[in-house]
Residue frames as qw, qx, qy, qz and C-alpha x, y, z in Angstrom:
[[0.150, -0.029, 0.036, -0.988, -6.84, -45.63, 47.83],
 [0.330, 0.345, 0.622, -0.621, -10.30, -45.12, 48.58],
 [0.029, 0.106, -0.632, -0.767, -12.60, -45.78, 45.54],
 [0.669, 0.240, 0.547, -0.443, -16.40, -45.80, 44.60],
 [0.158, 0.005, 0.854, 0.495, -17.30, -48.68, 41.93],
 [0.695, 0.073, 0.010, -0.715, -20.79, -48.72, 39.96],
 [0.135, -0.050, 0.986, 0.080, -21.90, -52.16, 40.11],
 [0.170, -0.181, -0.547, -0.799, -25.23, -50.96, 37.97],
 [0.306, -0.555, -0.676, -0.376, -28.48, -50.28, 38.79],
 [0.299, -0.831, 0.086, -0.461, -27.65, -47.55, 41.35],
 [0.888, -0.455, 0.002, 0.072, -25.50, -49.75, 43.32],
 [0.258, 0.845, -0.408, 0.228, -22.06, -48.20, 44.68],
 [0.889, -0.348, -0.198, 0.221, -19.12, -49.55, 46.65],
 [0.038, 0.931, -0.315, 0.179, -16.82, -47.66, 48.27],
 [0.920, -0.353, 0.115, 0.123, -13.71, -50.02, 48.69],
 [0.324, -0.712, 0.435, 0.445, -9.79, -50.10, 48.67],
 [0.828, 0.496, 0.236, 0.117, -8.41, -50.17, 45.24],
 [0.747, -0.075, 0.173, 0.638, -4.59, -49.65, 43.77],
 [0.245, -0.750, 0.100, 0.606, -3.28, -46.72, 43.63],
 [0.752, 0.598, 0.277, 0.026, -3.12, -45.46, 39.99],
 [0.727, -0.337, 0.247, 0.545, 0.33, -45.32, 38.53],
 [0.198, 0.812, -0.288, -0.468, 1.86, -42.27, 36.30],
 [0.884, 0.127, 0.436, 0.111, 2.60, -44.40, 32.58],
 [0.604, 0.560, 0.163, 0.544, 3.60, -41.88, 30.16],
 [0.165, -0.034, -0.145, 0.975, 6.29, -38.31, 30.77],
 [0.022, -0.236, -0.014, -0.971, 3.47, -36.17, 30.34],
 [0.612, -0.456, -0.634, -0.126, 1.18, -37.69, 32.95],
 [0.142, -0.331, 0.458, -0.813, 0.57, -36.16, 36.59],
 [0.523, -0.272, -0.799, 0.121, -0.82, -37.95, 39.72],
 [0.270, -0.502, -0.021, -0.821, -3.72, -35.52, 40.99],
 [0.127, -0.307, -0.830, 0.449, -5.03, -36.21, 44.86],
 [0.154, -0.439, -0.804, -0.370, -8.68, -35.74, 44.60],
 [0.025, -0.145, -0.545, 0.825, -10.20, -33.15, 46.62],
 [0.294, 0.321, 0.097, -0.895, -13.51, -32.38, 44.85],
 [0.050, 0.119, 0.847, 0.515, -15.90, -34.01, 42.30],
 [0.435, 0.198, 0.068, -0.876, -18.79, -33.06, 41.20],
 [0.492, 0.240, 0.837, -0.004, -21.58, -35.56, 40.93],
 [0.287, 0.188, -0.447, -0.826, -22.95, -34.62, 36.76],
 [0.726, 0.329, -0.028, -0.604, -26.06, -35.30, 34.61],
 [0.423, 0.490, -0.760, -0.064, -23.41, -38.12, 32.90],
 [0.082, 0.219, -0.925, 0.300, -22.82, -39.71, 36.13],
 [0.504, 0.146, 0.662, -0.536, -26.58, -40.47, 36.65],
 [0.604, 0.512, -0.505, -0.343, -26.84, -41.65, 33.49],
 [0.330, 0.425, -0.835, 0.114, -23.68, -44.02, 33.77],
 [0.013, 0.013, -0.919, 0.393, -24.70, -45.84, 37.47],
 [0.729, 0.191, 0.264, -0.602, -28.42, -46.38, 36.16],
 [0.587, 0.319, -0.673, -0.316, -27.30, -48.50, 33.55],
 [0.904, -0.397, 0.074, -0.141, -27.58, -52.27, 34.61],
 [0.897, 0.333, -0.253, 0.143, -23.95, -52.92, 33.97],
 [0.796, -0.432, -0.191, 0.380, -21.00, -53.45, 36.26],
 [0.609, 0.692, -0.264, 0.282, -17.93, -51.05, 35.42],
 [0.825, 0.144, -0.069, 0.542, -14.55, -51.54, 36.23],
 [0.466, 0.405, -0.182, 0.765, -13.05, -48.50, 35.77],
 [0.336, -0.437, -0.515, 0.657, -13.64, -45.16, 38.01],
 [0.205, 0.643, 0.395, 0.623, -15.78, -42.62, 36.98],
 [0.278, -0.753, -0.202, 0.561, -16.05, -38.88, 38.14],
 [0.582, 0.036, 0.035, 0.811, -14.79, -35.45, 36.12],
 [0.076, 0.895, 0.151, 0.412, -15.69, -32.63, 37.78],
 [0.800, -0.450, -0.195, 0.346, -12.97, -32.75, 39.73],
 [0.170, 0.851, -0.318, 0.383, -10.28, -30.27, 41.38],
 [0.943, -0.026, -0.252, 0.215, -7.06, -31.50, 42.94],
 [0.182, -0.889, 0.384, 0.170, -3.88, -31.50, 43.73],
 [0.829, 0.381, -0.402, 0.073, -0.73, -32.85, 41.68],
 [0.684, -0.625, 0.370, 0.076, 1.53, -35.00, 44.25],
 [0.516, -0.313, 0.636, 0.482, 3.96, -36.33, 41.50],
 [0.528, 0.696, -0.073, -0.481, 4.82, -35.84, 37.89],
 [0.882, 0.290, 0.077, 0.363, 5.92, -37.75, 34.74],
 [0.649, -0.124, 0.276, 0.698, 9.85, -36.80, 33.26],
 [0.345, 0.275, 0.510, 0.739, 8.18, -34.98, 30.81],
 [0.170, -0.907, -0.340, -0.181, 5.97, -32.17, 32.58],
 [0.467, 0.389, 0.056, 0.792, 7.05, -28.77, 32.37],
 [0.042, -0.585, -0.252, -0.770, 4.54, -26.75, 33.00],
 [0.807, -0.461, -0.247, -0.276, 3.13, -28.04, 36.48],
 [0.331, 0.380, -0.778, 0.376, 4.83, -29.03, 40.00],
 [0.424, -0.435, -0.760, 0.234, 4.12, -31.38, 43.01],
 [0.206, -0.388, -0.464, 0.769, 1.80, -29.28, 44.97],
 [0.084, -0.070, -0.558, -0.823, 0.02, -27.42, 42.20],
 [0.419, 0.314, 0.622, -0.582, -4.07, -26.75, 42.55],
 [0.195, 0.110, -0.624, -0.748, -5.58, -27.74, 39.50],
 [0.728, 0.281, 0.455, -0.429, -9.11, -28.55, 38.12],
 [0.247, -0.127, 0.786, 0.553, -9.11, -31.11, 35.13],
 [0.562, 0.324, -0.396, -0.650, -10.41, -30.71, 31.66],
 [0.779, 0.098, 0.539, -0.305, -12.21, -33.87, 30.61],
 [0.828, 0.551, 0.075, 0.074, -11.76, -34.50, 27.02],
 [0.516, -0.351, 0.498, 0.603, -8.01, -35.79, 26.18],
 [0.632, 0.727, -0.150, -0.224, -7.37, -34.07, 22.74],
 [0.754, 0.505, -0.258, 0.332, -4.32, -35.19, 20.19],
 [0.468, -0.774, 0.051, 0.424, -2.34, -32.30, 21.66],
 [0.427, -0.307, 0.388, 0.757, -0.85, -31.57, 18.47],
 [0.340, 0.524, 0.616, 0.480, -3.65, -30.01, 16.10],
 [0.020, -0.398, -0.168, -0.902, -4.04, -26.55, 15.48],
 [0.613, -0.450, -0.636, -0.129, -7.26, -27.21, 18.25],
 [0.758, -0.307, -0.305, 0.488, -5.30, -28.82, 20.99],
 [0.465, 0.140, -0.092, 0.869, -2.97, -25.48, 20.57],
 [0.049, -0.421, -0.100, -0.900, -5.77, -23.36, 21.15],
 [0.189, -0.001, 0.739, -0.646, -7.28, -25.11, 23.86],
 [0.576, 0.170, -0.137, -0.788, -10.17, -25.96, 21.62],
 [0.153, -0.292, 0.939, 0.103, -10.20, -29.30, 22.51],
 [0.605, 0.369, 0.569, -0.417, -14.05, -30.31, 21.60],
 [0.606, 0.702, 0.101, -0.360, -13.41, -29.74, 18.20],
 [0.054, -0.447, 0.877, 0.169, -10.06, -32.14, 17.73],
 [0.873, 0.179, -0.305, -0.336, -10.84, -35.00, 15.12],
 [0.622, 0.081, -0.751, 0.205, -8.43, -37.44, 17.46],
 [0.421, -0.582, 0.378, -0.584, -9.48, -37.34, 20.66],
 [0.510, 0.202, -0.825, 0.136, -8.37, -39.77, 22.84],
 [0.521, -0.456, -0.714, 0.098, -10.92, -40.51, 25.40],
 [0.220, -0.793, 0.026, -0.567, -11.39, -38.88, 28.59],
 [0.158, 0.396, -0.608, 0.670, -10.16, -38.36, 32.09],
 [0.745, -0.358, -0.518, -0.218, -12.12, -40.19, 34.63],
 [0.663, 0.194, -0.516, 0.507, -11.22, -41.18, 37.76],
 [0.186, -0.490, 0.316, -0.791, -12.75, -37.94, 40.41],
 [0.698, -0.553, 0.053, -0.452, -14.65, -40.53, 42.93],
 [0.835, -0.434, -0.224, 0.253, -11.40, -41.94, 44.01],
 [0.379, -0.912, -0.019, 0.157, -9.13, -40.43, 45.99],
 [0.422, -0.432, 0.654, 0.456, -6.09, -40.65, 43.14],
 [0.759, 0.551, 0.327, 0.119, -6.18, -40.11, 39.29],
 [0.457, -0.242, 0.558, 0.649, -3.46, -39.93, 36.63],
 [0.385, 0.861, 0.330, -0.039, -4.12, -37.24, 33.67],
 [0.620, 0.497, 0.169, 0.583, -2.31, -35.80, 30.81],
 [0.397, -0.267, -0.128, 0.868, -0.34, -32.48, 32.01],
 [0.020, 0.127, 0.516, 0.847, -2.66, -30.62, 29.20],
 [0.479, -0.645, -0.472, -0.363, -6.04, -31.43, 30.63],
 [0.351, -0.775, -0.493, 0.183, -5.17, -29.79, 34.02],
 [0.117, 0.728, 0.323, 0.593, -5.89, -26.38, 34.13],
 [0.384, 0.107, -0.521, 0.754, -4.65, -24.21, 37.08],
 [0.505, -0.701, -0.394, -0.314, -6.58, -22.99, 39.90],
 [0.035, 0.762, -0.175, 0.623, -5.99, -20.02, 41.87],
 [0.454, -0.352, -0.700, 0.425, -5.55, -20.34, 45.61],
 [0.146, -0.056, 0.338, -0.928, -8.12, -18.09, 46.17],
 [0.679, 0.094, -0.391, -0.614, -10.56, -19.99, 44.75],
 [0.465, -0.486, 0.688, -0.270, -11.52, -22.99, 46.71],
 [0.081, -0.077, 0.969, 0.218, -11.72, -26.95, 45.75],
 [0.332, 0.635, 0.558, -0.418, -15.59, -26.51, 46.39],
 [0.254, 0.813, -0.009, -0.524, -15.94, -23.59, 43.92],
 [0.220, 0.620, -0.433, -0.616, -13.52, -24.78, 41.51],
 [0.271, 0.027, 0.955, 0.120, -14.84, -28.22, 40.54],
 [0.366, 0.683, 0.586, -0.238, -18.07, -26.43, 39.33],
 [0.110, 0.767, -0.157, -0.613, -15.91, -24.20, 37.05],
 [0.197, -0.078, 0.826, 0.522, -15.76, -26.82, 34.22],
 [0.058, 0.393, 0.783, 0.479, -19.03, -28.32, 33.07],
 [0.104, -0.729, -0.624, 0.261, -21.40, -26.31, 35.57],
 [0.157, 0.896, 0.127, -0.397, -20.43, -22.65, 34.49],
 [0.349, -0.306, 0.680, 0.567, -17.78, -23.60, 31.77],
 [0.209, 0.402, 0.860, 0.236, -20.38, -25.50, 29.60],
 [0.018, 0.815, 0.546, -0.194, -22.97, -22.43, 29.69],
 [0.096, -0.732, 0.301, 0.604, -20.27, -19.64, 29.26],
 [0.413, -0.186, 0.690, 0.564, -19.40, -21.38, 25.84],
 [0.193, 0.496, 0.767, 0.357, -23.01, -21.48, 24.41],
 [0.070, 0.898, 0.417, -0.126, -23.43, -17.95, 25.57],
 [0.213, -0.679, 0.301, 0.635, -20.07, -17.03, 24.27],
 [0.262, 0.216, 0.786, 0.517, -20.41, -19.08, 20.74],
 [0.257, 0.532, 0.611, 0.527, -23.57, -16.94, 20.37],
 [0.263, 0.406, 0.123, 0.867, -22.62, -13.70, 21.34],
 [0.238, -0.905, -0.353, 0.008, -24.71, -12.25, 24.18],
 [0.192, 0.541, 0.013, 0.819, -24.52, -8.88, 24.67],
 [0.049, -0.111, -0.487, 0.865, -25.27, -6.87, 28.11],
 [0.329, 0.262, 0.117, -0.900, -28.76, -5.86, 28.15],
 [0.345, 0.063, -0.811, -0.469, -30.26, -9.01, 26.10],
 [0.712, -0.245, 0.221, -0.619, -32.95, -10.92, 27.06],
 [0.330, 0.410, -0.834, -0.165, -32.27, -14.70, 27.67],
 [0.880, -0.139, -0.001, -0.454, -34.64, -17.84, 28.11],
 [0.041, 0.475, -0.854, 0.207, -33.05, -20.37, 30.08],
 [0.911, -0.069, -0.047, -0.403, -34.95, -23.73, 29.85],
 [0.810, -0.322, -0.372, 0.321, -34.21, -26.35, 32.99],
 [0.195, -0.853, 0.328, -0.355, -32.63, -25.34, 36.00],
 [0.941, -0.218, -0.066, 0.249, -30.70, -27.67, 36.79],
 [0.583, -0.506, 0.117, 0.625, -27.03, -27.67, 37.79],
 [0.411, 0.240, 0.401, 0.783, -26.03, -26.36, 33.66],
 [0.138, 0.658, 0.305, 0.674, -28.87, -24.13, 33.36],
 [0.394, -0.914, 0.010, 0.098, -28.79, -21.97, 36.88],
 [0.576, -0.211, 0.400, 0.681, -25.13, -21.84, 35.60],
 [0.297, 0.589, 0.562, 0.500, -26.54, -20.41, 32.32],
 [0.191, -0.883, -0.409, -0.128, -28.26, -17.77, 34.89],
 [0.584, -0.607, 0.080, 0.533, -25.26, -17.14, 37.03],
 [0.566, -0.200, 0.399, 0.693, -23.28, -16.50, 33.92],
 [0.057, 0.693, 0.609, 0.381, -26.03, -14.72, 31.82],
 [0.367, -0.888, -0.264, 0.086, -26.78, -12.18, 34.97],
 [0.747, -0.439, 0.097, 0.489, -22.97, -11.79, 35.18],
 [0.363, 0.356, 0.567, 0.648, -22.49, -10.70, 31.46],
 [0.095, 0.248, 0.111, -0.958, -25.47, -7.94, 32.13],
 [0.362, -0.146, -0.812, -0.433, -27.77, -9.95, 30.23],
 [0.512, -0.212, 0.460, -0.694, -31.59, -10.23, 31.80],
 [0.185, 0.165, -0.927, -0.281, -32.62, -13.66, 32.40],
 [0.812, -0.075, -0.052, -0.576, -36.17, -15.50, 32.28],
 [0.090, -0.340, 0.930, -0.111, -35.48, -18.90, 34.10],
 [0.720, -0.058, -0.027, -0.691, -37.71, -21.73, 33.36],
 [0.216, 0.114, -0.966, 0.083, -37.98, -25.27, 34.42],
 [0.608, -0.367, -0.505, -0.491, -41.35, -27.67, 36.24],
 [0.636, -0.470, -0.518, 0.325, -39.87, -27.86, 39.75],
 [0.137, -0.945, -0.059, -0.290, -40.66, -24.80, 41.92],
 [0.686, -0.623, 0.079, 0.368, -37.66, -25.18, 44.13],
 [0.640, 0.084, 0.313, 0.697, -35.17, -25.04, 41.01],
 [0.119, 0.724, 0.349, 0.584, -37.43, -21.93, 39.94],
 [0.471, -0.873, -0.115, 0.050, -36.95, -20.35, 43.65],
 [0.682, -0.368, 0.307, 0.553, -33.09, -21.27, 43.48],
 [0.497, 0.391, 0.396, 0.666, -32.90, -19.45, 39.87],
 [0.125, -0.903, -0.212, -0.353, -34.45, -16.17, 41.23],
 [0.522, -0.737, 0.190, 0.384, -32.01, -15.93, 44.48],
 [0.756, -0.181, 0.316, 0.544, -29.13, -15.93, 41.42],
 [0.036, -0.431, 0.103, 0.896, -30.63, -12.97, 39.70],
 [0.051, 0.454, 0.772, 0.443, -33.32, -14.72, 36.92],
 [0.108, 0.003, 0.071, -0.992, -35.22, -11.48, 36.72],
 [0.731, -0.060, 0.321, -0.599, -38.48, -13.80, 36.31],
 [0.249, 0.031, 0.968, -0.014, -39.64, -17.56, 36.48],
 [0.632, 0.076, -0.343, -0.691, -41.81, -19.86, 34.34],
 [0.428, -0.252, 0.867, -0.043, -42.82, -23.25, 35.41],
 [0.338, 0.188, -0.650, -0.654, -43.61, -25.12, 32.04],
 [0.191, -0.337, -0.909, -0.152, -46.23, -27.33, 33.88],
 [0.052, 0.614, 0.696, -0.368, -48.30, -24.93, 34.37],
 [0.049, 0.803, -0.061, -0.591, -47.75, -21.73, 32.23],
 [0.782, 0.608, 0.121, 0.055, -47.13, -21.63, 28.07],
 [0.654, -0.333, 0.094, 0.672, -43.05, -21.17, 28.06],
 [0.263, 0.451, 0.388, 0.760, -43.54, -18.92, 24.52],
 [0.212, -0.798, -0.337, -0.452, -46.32, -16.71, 25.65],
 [0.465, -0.864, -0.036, 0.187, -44.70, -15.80, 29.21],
 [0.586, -0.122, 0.214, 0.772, -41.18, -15.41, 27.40],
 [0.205, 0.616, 0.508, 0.566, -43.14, -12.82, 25.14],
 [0.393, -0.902, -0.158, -0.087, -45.07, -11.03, 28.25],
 [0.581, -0.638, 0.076, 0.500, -41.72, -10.71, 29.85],
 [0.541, -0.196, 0.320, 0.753, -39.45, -9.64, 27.32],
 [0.242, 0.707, 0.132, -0.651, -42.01, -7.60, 25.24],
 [0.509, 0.616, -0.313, -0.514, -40.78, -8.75, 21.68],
 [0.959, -0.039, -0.239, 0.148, -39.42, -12.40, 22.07],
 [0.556, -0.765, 0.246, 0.213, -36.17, -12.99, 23.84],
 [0.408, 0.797, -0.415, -0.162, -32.98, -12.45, 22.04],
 [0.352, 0.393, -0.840, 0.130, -31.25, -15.73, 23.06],
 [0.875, -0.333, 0.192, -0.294, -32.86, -18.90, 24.60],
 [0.227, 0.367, -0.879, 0.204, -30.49, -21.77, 25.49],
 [0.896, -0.141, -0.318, -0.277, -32.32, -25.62, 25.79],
 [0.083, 0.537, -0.812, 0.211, -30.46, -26.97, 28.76],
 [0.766, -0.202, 0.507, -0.339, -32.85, -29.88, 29.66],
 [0.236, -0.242, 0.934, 0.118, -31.93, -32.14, 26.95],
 [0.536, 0.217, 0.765, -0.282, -35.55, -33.14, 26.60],
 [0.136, 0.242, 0.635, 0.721, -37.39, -33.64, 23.10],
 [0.089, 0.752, 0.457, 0.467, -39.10, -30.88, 21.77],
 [0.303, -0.716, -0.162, 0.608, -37.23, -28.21, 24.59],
 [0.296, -0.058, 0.345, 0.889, -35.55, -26.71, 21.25],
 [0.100, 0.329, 0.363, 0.866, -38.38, -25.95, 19.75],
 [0.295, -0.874, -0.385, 0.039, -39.53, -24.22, 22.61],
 [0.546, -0.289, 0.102, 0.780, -36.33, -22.48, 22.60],
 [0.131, 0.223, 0.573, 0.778, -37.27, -21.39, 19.00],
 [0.129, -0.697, -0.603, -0.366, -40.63, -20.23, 19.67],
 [0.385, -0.755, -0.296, 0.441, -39.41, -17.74, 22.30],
 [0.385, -0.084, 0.178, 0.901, -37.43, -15.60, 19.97],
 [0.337, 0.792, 0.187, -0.474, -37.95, -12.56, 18.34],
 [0.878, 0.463, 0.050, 0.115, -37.08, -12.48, 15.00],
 [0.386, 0.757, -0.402, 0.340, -33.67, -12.39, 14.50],
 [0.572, -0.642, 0.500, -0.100, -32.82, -14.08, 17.97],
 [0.398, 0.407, -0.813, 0.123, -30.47, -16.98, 18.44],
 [0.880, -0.186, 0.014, -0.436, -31.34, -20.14, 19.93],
 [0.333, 0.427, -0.836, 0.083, -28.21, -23.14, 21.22],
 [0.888, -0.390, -0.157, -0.186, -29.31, -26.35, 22.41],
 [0.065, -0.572, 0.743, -0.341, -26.68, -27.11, 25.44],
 [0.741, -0.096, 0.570, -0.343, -28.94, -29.98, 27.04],
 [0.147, -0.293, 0.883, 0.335, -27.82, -33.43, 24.92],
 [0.744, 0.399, 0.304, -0.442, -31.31, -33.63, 23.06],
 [0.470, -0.074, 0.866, 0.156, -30.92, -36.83, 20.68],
 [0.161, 0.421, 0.780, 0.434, -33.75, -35.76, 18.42],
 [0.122, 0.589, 0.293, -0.743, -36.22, -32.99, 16.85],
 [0.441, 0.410, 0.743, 0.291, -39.02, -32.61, 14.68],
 [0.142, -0.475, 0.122, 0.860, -38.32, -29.48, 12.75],
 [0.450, 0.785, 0.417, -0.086, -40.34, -27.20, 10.29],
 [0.595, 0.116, 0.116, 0.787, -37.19, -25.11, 8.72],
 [0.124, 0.505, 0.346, 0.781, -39.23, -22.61, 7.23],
 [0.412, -0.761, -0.426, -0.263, -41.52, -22.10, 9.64],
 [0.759, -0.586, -0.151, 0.241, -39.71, -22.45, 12.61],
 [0.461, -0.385, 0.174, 0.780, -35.79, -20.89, 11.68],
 [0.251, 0.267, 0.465, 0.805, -35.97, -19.47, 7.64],
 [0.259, -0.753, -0.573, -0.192, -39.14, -17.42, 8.01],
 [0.503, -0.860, -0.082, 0.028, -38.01, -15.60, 11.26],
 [0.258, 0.790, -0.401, 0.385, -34.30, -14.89, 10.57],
 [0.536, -0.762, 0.307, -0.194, -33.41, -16.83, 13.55],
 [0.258, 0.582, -0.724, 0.266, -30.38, -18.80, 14.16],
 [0.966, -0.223, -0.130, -0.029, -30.40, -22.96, 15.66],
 [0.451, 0.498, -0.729, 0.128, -26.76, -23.76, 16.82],
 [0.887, -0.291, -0.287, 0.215, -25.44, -26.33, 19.67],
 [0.103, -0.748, 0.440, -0.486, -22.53, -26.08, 22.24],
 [0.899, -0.380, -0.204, -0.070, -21.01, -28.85, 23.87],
 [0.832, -0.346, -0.165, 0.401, -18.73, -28.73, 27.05],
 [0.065, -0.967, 0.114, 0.219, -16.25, -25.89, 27.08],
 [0.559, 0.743, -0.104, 0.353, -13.07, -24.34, 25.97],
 [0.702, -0.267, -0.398, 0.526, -10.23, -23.61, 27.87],
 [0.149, -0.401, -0.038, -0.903, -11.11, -19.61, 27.27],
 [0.555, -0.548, -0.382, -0.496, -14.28, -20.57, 28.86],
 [0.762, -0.315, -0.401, 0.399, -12.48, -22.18, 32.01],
 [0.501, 0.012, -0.237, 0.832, -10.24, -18.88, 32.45],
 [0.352, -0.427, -0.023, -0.832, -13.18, -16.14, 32.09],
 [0.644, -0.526, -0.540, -0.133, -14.67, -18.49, 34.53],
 [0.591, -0.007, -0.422, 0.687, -12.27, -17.98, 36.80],
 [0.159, 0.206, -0.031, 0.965, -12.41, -14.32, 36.47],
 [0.486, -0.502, -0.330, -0.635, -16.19, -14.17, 37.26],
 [0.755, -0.603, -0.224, -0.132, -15.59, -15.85, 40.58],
 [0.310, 0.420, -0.353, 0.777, -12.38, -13.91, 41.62],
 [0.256, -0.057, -0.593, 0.761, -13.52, -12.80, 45.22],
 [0.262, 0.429, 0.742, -0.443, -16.33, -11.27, 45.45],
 [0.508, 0.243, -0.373, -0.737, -17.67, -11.88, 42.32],
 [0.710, 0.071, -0.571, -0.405, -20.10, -14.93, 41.55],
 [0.374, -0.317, 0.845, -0.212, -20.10, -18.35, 43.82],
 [0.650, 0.053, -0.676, -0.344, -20.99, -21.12, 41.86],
 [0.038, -0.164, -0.855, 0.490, -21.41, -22.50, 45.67],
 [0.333, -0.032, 0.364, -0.869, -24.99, -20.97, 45.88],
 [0.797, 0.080, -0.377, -0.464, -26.37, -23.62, 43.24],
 [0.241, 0.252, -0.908, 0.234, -24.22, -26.28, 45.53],
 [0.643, -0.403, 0.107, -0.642, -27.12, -28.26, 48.05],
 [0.914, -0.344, 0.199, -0.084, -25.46, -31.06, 49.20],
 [0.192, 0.697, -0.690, 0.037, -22.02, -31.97, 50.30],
 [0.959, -0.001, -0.240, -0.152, -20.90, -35.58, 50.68],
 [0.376, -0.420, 0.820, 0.097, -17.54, -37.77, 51.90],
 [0.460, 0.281, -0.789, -0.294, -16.89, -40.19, 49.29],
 [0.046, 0.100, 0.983, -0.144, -17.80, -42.99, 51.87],
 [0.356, 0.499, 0.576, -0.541, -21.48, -41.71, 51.45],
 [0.215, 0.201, -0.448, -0.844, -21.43, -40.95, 47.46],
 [0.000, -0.271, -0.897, -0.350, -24.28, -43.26, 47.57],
 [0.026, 0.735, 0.584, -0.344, -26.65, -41.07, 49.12],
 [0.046, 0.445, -0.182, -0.876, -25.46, -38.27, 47.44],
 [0.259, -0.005, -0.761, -0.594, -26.70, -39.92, 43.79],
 [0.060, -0.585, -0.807, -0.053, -30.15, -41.23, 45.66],
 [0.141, 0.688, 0.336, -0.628, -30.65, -37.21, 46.57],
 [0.134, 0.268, -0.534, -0.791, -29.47, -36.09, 42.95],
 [0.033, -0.020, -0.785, -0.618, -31.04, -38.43, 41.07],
 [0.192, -0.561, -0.804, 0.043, -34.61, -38.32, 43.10],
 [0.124, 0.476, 0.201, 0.847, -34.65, -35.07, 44.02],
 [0.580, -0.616, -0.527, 0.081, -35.10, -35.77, 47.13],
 [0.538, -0.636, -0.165, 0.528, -34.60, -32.63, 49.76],
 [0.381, 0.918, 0.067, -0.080, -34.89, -29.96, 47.06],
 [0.730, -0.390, 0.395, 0.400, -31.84, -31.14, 46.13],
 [0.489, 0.852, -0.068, -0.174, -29.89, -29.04, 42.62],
 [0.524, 0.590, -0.569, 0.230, -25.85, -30.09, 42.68],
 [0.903, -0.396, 0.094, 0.139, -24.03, -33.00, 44.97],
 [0.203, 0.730, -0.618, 0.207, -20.20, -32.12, 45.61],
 [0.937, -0.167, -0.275, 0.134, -18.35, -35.18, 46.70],
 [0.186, -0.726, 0.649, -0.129, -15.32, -34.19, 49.10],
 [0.825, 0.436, -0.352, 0.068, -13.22, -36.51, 48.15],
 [0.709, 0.150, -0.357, 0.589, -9.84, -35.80, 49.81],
 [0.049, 0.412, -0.240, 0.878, -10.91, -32.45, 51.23],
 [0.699, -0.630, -0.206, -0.267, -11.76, -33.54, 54.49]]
């Protein structure tokens, strides 16, 4: 099969590599039709090291063959895989909560070649109305967002400060707007702030040039009842925090690493509520669905550049430069 390798420092190869082999019964052998290029994966192929293995998982497929031991699934099947391998046998696992198993066993890898082998449990079924495009973005890109705005409860008619626009947070919007929720989109690159308004962000901020607090105020009239950090960066939370009104709710979603916090001041004081939110549920996967049933949602409009695997390097020099007002890179994989 076709495969791309990182060989570090932004350097890919796209070359022939063995066909990965089904090892255990409850294993399935997915042909690749989709992958989404993630925040992760530009990460991963900056490093300066070589790797080995195959990375990718925003991926939707198809299963051409199964272990002895899959039930649930048959050759031909559309599925999009879950990333995180749980136990499969805690109380969790059973609920599809799989972020919050204490054995997890690594993840699923494997979407930028053109053939990967995953636990029957981590894929997740996918409608055939719904295409391979559309449903590779229904994990981390509106999955991830639906969780931190289901974990803290929005309500229809809320106000909600979405900080970055990238691929998660214009997800954040999509799924925010969807809900009935009004959303304030904010991020320093006017294109991402144009691309958040076509998706329904009732108004933009751009944070290099405007105070993020004081226009979250003007807009919403009392603070905003739910902000959600999706850049990651230090000190987005506590801009997150400083948009509320009292009593709001604040979830970092963006992997921020650090933050210099005032309790009192900043949460105790103001009744407000700090939490997190990482990656989704398998609830979150199925309401996804539902939002982009026919004509509802497209998680395509945040989509701006499609690839072929033989080109995934350019895709990752527009992502990661931002070159060509570039917001999400879909790799066709197989679906060509």
């Amino acid at each position: 099969m076709l495969a791309a390798r990182y060989l570090g420092n932004r350097r890919i190869s796209v070359e022939e590599m063995p066909d990965p082999i089904i090892g255990r019964p409850d294993e399935c052998l997915v042909r690749v039709m989709t992958c989404g290029i993630c925040g992760t994966d530009k990460r991963i192929v900056s490093e300066p090291m070589v790797r080995e293995d195959i990375q990718g998982h925003e991926v939707a497929g198809q299963v051409v063959a199964i272990g002895e031991g899959v039930a649930g699934l048959s050759v031909g099947d559309r599925v999009v895989v879950y990333n995180l391998i749980g136990c499969g046998q805690c109380d969790y696992c059973q609920r599809g909560q799989i972020t919050y198993c204490r054995n997890t066993q690594g993840s699923v890898n494997g979407g930028f070649g053109e053939m990967l082998v995953a636990p029957e449990r981590n894929l997740l079924p996918l409608p055939d109305e719904i295409s391979y495009e559309r449903g590779c973005l229904l994990s981390d890109v509106l999955g991830t967002p639906h969780k931190a705005m289901r974990l803290a409860g929005l309500a229809a008619g809320e106000a909600v400060v979405v900080l970055g626009c990238g691929p998660i947070g214009l997800g954040a919007v999509r799924i925010g707007v969807a809900r009935g929720a009004r959303a304030m989109a904010v991020d320093m690159l006017d294109y991402r702030l144009e691309a958040a308004a076509g998706m329904g962000a009732a108004a933009v901020c751009n944070a290099g040039r405007e105070d993020v607090a004081e226009a979250a105020y003007a807009w919403s009239g009392a603070g905003a009842d739910l902000s959600l950090d999706c850049t990651g960066r230090e000190g987005a939370a506590l801009t997150a925090l400083a948009c509320l009104r009292p009593g709001g709710r604040a979830m970092c979603v963006g992997a921020n690493r650090r933050m210099d916090l005032d309790p009192w001041k900043q949460i105790i004081s103001r009744d407000v509520t700090l939490g997190g939110s990482w990656y989704l549920h398998h609830e979150d996967y199925y309401e996804c669905v539902e939002l982009c049933r026919p004509s509802g949602l497209d998680p395509l409009s945040m989509v701006t550049h499609t690839v072929p695997l033989e080109e995934i390097a350019r895709g990752f020099d527009l992502f990661i430069d931002q070159r060509e007002s570039c917001i999400k890179v879909i790799v066709s994989v197989c679906a060509r």
